[in-house]
C-alpha positions in Angstrom: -7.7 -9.9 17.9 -8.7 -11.9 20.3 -10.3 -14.6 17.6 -7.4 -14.3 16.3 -5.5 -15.8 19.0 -8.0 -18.6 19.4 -7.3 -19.3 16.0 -3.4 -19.7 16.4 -3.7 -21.4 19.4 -5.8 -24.1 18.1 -3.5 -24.7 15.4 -0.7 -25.1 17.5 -0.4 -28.8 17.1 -0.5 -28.0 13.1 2.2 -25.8 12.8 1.7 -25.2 8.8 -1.1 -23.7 9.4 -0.3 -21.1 11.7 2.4 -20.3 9.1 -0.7 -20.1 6.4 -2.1 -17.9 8.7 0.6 -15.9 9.7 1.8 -15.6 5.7 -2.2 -14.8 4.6 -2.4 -11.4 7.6 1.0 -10.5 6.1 -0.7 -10.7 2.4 -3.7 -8.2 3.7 -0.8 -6.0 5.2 1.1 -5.4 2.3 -1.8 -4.6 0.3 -3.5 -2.2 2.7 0.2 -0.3 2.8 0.9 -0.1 -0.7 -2.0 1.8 -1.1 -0.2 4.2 0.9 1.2 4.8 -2.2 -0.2 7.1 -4.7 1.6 6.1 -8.2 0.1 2.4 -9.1 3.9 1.5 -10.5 4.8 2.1 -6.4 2.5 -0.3 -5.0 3.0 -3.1 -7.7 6.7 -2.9 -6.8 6.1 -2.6 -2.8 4.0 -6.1 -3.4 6.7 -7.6 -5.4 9.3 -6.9 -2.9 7.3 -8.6 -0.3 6.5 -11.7 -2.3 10.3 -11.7 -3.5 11.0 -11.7 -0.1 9.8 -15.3 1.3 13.4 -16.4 -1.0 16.3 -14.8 1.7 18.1 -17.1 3.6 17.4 -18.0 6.7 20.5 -16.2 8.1 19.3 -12.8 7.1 16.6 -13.3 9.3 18.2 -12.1 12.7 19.7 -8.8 10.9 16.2 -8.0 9.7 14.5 -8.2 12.7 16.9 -6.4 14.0 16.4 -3.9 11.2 12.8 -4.1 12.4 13.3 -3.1 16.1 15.2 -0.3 14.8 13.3 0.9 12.4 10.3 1.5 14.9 12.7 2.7 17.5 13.9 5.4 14.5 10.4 6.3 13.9 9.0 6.9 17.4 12.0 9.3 18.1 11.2 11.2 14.8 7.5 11.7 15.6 8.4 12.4 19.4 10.8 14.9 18.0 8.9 16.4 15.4 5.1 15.2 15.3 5.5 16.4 11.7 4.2 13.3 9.3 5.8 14.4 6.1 7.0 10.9 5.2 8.8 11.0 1.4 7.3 8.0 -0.8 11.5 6.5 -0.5 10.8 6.4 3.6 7.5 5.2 3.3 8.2 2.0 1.0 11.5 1.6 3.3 9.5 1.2 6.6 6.9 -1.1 5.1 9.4 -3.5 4.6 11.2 -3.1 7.6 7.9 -3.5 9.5 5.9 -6.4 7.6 9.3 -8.4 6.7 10.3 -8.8 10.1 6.9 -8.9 11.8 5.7 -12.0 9.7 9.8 -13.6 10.4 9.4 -13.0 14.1 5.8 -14.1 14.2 7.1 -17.4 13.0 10.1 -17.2 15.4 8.1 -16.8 18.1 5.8 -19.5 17.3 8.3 -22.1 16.6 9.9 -21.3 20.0 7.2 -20.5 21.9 4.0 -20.5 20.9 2.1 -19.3 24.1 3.9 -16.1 23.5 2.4 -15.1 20.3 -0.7 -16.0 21.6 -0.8 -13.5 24.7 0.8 -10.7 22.3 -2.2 -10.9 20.3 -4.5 -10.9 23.8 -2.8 -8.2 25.5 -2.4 -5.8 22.6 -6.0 -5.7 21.9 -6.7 -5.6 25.9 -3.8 -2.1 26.1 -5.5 -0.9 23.0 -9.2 -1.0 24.6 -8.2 0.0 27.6 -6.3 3.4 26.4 -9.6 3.9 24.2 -11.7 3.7 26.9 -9.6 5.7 29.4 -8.6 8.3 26.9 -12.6 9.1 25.9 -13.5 8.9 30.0 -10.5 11.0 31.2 -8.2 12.0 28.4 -7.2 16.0 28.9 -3.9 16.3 27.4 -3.2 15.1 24.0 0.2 13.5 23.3 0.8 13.8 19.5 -1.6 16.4 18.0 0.0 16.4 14.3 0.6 12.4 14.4 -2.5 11.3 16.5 -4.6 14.0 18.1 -6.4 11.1 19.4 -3.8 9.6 22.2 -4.0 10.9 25.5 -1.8 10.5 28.7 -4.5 9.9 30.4 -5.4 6.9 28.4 -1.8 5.9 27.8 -1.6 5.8 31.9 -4.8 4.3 32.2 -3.7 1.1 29.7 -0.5 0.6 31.4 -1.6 0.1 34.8 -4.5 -2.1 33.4 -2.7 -3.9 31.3 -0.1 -6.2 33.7 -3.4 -6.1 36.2 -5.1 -7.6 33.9 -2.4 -10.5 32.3 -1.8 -10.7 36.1 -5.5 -12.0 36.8 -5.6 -14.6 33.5 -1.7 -15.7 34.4 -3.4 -18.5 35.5 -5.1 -19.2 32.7 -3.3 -19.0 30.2 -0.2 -21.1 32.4 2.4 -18.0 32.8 3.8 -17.2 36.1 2.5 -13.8 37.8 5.4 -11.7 37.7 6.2 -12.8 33.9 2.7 -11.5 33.4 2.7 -8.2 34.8 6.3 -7.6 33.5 5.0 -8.4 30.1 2.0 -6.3 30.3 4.5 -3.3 31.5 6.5 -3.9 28.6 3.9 -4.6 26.0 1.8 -1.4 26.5 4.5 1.3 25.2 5.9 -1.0 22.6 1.9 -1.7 21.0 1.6 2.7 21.6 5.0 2.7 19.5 3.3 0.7 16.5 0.0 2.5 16.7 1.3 5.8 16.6 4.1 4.8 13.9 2.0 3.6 11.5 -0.9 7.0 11.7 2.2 9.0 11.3 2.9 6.9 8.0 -0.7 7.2 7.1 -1.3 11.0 7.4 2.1 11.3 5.6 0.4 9.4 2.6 -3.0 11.3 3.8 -5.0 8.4 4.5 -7.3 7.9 7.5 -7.9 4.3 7.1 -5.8 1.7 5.9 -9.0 -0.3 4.4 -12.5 -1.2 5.0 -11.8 -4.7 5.0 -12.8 -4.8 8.8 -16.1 -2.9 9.6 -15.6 -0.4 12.3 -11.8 -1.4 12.8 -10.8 0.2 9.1 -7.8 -2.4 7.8 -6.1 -4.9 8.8 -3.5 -2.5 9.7 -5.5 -0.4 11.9 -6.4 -3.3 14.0 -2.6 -5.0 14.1 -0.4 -1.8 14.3 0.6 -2.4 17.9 1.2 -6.7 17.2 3.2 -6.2 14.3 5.4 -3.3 16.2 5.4 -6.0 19.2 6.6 -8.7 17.1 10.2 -8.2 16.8 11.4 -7.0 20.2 9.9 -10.0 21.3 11.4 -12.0 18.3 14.9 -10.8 19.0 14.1 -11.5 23.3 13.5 -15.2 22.2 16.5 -15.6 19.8 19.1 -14.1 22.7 18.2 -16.1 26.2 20.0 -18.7 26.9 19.3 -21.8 25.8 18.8 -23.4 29.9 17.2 -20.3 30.8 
């Protein structure tokens, strides 16, 4: 992840590339998830929906990262609800799209409008991540989601969010962000990246996969390792697209 940022951010003055980029992780995306997908015929037409979809207008492209928001809003209150990952192949093929379509459109947003953004989603993620890991294996007691992800804690839920605007707080400076924008990000960022993470093992054990791939040795997929980015993604996206313009 955090490569990954170094990546974007050195490309910043080349902004074709970072939309290469940004187009190739959405490539490794949709394949890992349409292997979610048992029947062959399913996954062919999953790819083909994404690849049909670099044609919409640009003026879809505020309604379907709209659509994204909500459809990881929908999802997290179904598994808070329920913790019951018995996703039909229909729901399964509909989330994909309504994640990776509107991640890879607000990736792009973001970058185009500011790129510094993008690059501390990608930082802080994979620091929230970490850090509920490593809390969660130290002091993790009471697991949240035992059907979903028997492997989330409070403890390490609590641990990243208090670590996480700490630790944006100390590199503020570093990375040219004011203090307070840094801490309020890293309170934000922590639930929203727990929101993908957990979203997309409740897709997975509905398809009854553990991994999304082996691309990545000892991360699984591509997916395992960007849940909580592309969930991130478009709240931020949409954030961007609705301050005011002398803000």
């Amino acid at each position: 992840m955090i490569l990954l940022a170094l990546v974007i951010s050195s490309v910043r003055l080349i902004p074709e590339v970072a939309i290469y980029v940004l187009s190739l992780l959405t490539l490794f995306l949709s394949y890992e998830y349409s292997r979610f997908f048992k029947e062959k015929s399913l996954s062919i037409l999953f790819l083909s929906v994404i690849l049909l979809s670099v044609l919409l207008p640009s003026k879809f492209y505020l309604w379907l990262v709209i659509l994204g928001c909500l459809i990881w809003l929908s999802l997290f209150i179904r598994i808070l609800l329920y913790d019951n990952p018995s996703m039909t192949n229909t729901e399964i093929f509909i989330a994909g799209y309504l994640m990776i379509v509107p991640s890879l459109i607000s990736g792009i947003i973001i970058f185009d409008v500011y790129a510094k953004l993008l690059i501390l989603i990608l930082i802080a993620v994979s620091f929230a991540d970490s850090s509920a890991y490593f809390f969660g294996k130290r002091f993790g007691n009471k697991t949240l989601l035992k059907n979903t992800s028997p492997g989330k804690t409070l403890e390490g839920l609590i641990g990243a969010s208090i670590t996480t605007p700490i630790f944006l707080g100390l590199i503020s400076g570093l990375v040219d962000i004011k203090l307070s924008g840094a801490i309020i990000f890293g309170l934000i960022i922590t639930p929203v990246s727990f929101v993908g993470d957990v979203s997309f093992s409740f897709i997975k054990r509905s398809a009854n996969i553990k991994d999304s791939s082996n691309l990545i040795p000892g991360h699984g997929g591509f997916i395992d390792l960007l849940d909580g980015t592309v969930a991130s993604l478009p709240f931020f996206a949409l954030l961007l697209m609705n301050l005011p313009e002398n803000l």
